[in-house]
MARBA-3410 file (N, C-alpha, C, O; in Angstrom, 1 decimal):
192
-14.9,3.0,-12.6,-13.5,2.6,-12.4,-12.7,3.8,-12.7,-12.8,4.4,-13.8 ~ -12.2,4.1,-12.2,-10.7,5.1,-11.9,-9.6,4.7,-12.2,-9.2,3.5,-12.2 ~ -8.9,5.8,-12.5,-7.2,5.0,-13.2,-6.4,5.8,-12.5,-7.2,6.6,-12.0 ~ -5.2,6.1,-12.1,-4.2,6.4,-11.6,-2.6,6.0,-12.3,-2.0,5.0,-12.2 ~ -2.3,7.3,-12.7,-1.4,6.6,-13.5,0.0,7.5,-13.2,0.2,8.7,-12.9
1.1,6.4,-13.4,2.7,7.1,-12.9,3.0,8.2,-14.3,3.0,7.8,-15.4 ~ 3.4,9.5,-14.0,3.6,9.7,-12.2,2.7,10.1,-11.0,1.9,10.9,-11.5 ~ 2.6,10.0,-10.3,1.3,10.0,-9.4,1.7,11.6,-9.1,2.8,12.1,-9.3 ~ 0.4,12.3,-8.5,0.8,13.5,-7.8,-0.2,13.7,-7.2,-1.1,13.0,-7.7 ~ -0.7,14.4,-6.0,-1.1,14.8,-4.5,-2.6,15.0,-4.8,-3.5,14.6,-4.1
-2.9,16.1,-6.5,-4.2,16.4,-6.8,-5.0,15.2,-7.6,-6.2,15.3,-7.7 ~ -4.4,14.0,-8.1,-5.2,13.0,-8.3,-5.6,12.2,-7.5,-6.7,11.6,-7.5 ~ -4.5,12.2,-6.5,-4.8,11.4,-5.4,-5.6,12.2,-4.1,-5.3,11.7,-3.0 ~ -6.3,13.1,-4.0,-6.7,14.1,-3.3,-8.5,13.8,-3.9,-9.3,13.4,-3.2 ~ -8.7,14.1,-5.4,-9.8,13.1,-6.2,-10.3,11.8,-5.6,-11.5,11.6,-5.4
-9.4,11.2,-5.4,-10.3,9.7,-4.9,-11.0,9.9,-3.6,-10.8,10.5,-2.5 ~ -12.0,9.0,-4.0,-12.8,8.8,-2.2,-12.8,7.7,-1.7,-11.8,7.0,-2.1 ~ -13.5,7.1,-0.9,-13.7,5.8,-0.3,-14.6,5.4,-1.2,-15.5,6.0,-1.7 ~ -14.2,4.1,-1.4,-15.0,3.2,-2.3,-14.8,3.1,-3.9,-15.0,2.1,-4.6 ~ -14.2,4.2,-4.4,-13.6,3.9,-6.0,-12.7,2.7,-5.8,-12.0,2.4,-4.8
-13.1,2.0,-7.0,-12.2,1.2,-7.3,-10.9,1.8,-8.2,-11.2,2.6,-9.1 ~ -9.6,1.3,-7.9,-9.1,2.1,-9.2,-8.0,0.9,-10.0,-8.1,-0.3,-9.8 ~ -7.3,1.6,-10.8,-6.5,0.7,-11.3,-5.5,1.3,-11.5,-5.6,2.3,-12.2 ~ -4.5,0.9,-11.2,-2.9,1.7,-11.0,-2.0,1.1,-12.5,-1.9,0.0,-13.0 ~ -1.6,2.2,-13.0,-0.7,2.2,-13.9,0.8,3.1,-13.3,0.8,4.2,-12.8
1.8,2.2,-13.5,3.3,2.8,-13.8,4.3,2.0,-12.7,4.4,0.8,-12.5 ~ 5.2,3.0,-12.0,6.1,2.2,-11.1,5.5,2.7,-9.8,5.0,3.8,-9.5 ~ 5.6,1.1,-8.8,5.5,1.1,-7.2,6.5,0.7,-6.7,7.3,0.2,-7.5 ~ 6.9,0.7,-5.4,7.2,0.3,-4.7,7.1,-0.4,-3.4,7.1,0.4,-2.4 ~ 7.1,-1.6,-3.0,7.0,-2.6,-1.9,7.9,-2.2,-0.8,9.1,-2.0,-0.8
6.6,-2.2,0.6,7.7,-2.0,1.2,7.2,-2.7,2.7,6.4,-1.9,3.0 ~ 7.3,-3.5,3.6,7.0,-4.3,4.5,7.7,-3.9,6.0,8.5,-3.1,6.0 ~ 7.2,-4.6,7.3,8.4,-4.4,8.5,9.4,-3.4,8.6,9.5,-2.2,9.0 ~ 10.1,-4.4,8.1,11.5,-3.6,8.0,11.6,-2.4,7.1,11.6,-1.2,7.6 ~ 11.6,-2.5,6.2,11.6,-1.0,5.2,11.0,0.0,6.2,11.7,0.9,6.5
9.7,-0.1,6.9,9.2,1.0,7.5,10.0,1.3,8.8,10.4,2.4,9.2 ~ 10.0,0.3,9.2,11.3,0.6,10.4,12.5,1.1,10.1,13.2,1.9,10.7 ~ 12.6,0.7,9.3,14.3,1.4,8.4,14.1,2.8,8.1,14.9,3.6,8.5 ~ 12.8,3.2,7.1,12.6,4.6,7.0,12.6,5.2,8.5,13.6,5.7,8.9 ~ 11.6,4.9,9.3,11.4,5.6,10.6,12.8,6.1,11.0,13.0,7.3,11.2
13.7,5.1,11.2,14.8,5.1,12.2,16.2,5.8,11.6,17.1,6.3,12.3 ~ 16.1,5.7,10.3,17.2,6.5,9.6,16.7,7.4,9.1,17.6,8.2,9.1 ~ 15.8,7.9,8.6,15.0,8.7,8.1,15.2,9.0,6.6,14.7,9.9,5.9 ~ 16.1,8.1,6.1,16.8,8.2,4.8,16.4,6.8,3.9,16.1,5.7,4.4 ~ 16.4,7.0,2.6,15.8,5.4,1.8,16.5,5.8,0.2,16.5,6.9,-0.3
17.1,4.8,-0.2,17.5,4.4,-1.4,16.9,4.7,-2.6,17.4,4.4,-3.7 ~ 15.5,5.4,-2.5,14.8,5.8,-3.3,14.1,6.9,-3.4,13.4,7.0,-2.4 ~ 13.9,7.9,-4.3,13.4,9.3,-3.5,11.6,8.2,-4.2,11.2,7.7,-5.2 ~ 11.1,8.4,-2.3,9.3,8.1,-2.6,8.6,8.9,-3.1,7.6,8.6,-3.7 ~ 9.0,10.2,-2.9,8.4,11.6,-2.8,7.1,11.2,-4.3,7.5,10.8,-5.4
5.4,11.4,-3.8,4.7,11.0,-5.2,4.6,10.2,-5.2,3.9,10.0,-6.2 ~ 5.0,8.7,-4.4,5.1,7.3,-5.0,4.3,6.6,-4.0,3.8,7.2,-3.0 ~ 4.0,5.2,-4.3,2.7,4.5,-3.7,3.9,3.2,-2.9,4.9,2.7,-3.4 ~ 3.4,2.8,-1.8,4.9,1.9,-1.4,3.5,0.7,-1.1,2.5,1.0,-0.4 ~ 3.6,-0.5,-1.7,2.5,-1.6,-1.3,3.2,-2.7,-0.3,4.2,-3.4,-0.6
2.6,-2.6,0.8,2.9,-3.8,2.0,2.5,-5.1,1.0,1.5,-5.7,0.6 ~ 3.8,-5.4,0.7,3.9,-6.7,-0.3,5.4,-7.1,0.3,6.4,-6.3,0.3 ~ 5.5,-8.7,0.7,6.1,-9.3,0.8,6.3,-10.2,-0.8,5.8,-11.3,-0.7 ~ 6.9,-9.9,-2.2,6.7,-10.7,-3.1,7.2,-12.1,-3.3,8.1,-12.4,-2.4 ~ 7.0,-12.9,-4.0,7.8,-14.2,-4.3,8.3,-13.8,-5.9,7.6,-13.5,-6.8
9.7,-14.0,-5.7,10.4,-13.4,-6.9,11.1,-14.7,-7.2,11.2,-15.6,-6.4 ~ 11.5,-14.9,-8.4,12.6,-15.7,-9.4,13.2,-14.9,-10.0,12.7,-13.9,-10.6 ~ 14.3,-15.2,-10.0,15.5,-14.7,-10.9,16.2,-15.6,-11.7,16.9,-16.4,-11.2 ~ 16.0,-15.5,-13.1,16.9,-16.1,-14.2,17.9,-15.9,-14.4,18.1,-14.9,-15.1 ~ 18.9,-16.6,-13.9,20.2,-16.7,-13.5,21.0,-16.3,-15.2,22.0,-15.6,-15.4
20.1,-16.9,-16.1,21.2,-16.9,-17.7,20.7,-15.0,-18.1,21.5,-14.3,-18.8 ~ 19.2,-14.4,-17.7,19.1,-13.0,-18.2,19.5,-12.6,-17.6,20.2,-11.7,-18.0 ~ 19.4,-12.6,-15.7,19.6,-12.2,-14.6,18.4,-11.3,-14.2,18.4,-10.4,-13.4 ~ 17.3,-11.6,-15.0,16.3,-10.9,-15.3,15.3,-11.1,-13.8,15.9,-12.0,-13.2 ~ 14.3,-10.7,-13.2,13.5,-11.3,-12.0,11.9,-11.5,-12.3,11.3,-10.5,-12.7
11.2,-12.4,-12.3,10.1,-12.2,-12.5,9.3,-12.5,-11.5,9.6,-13.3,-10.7 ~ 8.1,-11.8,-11.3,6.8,-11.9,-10.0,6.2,-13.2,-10.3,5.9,-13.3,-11.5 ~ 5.9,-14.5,-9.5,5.5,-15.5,-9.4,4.3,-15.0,-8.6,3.3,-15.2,-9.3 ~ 4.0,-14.2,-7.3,2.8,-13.7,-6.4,3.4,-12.7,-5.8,4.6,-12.5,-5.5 ~ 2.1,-11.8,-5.5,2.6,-10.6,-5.0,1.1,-10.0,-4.1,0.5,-9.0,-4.4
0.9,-10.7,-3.4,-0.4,-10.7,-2.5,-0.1,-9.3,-1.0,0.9,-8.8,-0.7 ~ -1.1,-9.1,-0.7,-1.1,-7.6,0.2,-0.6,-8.2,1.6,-0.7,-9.4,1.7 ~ -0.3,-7.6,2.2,0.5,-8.5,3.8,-0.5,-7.4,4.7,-1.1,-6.4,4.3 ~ -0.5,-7.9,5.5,-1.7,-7.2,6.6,-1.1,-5.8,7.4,-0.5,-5.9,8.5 ~ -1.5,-4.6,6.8,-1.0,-3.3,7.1,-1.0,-3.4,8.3,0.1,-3.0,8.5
-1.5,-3.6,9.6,-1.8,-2.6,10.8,-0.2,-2.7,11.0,0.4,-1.7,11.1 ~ 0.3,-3.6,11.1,1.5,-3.8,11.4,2.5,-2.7,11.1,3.6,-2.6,11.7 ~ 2.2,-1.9,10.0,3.0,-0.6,9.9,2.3,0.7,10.4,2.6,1.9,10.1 ~ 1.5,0.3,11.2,0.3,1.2,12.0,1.7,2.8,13.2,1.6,3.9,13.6 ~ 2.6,1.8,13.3,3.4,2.9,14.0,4.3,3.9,13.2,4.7,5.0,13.5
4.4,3.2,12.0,5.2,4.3,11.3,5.0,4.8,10.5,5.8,5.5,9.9 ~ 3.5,4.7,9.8,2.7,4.7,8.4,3.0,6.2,8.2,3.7,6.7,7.3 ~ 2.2,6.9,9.1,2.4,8.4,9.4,3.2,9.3,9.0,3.1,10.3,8.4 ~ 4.6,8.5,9.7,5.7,9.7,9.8,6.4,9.4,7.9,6.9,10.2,7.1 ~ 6.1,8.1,8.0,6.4,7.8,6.1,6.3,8.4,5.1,7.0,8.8,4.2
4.5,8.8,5.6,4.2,9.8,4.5,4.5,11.3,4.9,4.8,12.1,4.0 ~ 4.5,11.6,5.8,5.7,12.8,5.9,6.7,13.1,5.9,7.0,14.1,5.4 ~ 7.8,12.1,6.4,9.1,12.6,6.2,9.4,12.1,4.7,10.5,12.6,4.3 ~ 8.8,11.2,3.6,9.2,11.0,2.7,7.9,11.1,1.2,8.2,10.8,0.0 ~ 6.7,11.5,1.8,5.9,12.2,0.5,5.1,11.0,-0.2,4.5,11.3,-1.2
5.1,9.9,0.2,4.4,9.2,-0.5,2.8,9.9,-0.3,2.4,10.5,0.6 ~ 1.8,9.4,-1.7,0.8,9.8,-1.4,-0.1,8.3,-1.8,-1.3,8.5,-1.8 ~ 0.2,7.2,-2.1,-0.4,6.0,-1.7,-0.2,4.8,-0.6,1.0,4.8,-0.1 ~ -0.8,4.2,-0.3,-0.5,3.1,0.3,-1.3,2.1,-0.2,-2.4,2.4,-0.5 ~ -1.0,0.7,-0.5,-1.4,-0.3,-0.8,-1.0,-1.9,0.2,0.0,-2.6,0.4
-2.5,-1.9,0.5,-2.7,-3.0,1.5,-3.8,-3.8,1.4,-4.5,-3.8,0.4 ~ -4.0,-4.5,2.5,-4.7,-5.6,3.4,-5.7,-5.0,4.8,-5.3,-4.2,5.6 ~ -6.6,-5.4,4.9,-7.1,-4.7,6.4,-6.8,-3.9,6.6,-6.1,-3.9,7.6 ~ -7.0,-2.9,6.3,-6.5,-1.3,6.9,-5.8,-0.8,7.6,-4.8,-1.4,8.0 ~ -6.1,0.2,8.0,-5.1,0.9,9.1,-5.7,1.9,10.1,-7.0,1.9,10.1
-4.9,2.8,11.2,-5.8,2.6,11.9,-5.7,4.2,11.9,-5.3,4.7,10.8 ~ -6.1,5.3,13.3,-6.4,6.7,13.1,-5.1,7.4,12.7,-5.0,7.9,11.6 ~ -4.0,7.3,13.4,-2.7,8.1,13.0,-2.6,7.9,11.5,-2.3,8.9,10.9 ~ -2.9,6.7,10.8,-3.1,6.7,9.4,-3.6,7.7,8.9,-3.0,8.4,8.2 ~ -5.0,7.7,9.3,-6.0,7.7,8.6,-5.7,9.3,8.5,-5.8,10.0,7.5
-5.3,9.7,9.8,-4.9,11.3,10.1,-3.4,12.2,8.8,-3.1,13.2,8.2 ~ -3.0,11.2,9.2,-1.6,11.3,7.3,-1.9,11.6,7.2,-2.0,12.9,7.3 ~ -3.2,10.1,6.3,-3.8,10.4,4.5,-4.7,11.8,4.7,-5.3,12.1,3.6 ~ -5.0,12.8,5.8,-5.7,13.6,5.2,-5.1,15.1,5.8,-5.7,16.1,6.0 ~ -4.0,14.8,6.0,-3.0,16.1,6.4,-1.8,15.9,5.5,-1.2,16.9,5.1
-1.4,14.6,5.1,-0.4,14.7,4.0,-0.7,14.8,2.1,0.0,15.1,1.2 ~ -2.3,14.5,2.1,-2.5,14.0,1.0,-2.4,12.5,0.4,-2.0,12.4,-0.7 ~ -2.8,11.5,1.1,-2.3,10.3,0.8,-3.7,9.6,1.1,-4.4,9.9,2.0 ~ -4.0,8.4,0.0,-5.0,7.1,0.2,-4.3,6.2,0.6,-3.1,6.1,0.4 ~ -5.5,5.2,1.8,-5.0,3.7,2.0,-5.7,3.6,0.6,-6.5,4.4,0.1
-5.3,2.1,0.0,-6.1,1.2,-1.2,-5.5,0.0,-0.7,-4.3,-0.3,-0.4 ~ -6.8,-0.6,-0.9,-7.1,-2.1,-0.3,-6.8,-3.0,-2.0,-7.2,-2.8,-3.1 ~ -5.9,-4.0,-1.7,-5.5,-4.9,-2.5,-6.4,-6.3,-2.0,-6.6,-6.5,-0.8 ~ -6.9,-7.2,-3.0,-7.6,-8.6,-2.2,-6.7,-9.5,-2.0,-6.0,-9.8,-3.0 ~ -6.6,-10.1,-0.6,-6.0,-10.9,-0.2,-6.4,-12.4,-1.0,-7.4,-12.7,-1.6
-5.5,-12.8,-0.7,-5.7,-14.3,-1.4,-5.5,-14.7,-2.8,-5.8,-15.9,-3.2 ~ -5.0,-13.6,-3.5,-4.9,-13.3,-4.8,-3.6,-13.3,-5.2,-3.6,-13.8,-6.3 ~ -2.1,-13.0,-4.6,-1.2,-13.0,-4.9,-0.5,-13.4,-6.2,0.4,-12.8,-6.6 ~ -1.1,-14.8,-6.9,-1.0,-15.1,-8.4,-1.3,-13.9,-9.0,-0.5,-13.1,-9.5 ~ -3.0,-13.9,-8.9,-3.8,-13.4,-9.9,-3.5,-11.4,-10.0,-4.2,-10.8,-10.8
-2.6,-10.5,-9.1,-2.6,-9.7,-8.9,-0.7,-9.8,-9.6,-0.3,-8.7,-9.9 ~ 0.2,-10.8,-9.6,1.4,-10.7,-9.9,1.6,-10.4,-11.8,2.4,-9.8,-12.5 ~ 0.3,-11.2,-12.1,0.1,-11.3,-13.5,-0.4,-9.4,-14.0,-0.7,-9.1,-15.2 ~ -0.5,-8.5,-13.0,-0.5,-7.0,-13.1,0.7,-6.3,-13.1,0.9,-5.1,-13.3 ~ 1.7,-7.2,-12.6,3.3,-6.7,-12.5,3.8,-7.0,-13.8,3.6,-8.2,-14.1
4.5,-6.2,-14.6,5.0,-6.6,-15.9,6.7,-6.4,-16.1,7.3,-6.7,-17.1 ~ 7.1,-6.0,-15.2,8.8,-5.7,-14.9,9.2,-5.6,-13.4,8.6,-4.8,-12.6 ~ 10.2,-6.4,-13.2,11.0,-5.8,-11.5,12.4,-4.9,-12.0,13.6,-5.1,-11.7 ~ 11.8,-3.8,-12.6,13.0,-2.8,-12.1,14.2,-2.7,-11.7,15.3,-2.4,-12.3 ~ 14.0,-2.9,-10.4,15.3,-2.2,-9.4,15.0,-3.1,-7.9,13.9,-3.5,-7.5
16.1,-3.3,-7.2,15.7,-4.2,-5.7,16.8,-3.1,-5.0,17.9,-2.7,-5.3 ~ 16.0,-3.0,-4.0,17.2,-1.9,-2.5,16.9,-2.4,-1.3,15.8,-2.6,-0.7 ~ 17.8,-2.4,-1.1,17.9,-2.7,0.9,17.7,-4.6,0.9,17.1,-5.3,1.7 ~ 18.4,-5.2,-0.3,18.3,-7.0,-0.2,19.0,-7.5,0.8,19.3,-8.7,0.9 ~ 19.5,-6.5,1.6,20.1,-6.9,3.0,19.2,-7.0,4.4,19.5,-7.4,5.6
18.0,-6.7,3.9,16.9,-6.9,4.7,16.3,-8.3,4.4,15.5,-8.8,5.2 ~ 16.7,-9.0,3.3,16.3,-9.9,2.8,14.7,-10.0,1.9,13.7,-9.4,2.1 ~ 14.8,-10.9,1.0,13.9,-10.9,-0.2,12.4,-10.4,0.4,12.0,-9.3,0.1 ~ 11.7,-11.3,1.1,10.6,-10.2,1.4,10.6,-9.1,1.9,9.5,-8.5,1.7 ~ 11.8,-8.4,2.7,11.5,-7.1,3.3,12.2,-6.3,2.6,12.3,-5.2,3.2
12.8,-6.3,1.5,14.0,-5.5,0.6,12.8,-4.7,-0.2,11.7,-5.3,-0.4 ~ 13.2,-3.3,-0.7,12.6,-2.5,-1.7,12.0,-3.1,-3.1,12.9,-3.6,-3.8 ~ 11.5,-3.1,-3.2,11.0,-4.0,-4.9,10.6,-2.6,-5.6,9.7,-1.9,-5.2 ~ 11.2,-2.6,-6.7,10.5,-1.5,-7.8,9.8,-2.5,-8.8,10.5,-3.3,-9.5 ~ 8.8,-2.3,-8.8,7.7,-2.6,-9.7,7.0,-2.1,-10.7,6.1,-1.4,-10.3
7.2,-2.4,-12.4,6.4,-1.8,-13.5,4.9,-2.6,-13.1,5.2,-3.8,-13.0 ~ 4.0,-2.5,-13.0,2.8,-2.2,-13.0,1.9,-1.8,-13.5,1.7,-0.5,-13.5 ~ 0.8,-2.7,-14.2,-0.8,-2.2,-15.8,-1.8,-2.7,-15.0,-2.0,-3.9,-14.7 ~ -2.5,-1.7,-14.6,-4.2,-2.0,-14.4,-4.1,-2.4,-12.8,-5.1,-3.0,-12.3 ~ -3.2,-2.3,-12.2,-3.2,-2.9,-11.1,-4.6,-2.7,-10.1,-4.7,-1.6,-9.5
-5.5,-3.8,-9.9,-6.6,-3.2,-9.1,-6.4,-2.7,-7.7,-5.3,-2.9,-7.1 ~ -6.9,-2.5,-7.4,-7.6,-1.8,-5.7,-9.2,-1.0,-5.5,-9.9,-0.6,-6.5 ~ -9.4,-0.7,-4.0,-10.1,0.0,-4.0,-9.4,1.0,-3.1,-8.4,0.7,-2.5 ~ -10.5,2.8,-3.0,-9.8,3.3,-1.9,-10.9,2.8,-0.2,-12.1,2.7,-0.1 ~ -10.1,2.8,0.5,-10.5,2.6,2.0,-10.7,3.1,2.8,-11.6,3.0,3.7
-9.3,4.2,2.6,-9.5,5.9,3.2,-8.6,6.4,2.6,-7.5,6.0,2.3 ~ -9.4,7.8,2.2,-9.0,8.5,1.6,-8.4,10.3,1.8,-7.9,10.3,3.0 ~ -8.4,10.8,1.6,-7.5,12.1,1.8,-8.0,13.3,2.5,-7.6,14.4,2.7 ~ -9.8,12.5,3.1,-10.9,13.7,3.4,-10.9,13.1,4.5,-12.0,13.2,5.1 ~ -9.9,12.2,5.2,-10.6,11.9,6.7,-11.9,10.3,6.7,-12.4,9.7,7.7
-12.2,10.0,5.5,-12.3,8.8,5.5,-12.8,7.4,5.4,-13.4,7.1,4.4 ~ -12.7,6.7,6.2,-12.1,5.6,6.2,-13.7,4.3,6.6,-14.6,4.2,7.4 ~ -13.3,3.5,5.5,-14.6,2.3,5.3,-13.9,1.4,6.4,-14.8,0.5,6.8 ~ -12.9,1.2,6.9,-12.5,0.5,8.1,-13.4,0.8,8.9,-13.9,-0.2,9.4 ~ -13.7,2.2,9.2,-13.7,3.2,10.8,-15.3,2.7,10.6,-15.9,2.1,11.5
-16.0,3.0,9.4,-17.1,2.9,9.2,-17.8,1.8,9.2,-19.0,2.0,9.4 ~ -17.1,0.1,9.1,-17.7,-1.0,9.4,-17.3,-1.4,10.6,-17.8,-2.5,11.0 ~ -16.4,-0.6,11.3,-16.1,-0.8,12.6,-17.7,-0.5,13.6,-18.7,-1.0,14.3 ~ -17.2,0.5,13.2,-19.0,1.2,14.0,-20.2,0.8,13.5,-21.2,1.3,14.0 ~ -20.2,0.2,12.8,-21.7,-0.5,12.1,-22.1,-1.7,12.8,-23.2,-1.9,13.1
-20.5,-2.8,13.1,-20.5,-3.8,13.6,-20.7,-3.4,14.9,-21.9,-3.5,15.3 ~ -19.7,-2.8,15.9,-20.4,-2.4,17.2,-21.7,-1.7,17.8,-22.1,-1.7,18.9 ~ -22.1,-1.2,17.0,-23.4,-0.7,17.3,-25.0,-2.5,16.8,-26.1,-2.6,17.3 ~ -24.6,-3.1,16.0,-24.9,-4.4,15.7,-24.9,-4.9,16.8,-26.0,-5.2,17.4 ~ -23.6,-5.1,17.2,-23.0,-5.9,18.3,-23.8,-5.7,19.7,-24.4,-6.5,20.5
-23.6,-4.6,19.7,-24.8,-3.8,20.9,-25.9,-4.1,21.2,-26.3,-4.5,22.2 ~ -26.7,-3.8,19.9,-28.0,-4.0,19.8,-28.2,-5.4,20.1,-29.1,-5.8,20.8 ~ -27.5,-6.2,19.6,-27.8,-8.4,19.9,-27.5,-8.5,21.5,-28.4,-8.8,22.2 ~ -26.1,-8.1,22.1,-26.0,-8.1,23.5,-27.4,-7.5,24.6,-27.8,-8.1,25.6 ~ -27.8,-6.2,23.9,-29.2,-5.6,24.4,-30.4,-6.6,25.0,-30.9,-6.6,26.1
-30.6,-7.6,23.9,-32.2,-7.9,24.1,-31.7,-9.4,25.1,-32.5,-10.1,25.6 ~ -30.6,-9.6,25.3,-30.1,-11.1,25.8,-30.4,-10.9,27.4,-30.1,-11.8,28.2
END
């Protein structure tokens, strides 16, 4: 097990391979659809990422109206490909060197994470409770004009699990059970 801890920087995350598990300490940020389209399109964000890990997390938040305080109810991984168009230019025009998801991502990704310096890390789906109970403060909220799932979430964050998926050398356990399965796949179609 591997630790990763805020503040993140390019040579720790440069360290990880495919297949560490790790566990994240300090602040993230969420960021879904919209956020990524918003970076792409303005090229500008409410937060400098630069170093910072942005998790495809749609959260379920409560707010205590008497502290005004917010707390994570679930905070489960939303299915990356979908930021498959702008993942890239993210981590270049604004320096993140994590990603935290669901199902992977695809080559333009994968091509970033090893020209920018940046890991995908795979979060388990289905978990959203059990992964919210790793969130220990909400921070800061930006862009709630996007509305509550697609708005910025800053997140204090202990132990947070993942594994890496692809990493900063080109790669990637997606690419790798892709081709394990089609070549499978091949061989069963063969003898029919």
């Amino acid at each position: 097990m591997k630790r990763l801890n805020y503040p993140f920087t390019n040579e720790a995350v440069r360290e990880l391979k495919v297949g560490d598990q790790v566990l994240i300490s300090g602040t993230i940020y969420t960021g879904r659809d919209a956020v990524h389209k918003y970076l792409h399109d303005k090229n500008e964000c409410p937060v400098d990422l630069k170093n910072q890990i942005i998790y495809h997390c749609g959260p379920v938040i409560v707010k205590n109206e008497e502290t005004g305080k917010y707390k994570v109810m679930a905070a489960g991984p939303t299915t990356s490909a979908r930021e498959e168009p702008y993942q890239w230019e993210v981590m270049r025009d604004h320096g993140i060197v994590g990603v935290i998801g669901k199902g992977g991502m695809g080559q333009k990704t994968l091509d970033g994470c090893q020209k920018y310096g940046c890991v995908y890390l795979h979060a388990v789906g289905g978990a959203a409770q059990v992964l919210a109970e790793n969130i220990d403060e909400v921070k800061n909220v930006y862009l709630e004009e996007l509305g509550a799932p697609e708005a910025i979430w800053e997140l204090e964050v202990t132990d947070f699990p993942v594994v890496v998926t692809m990493d900063s050398h080109g790669n990637s356990l997606h690419a790798e059970v892709l081709d394990s399965s089609r070549n499978i796949f091949e061989e069963l179609i063969k003898d029919k």
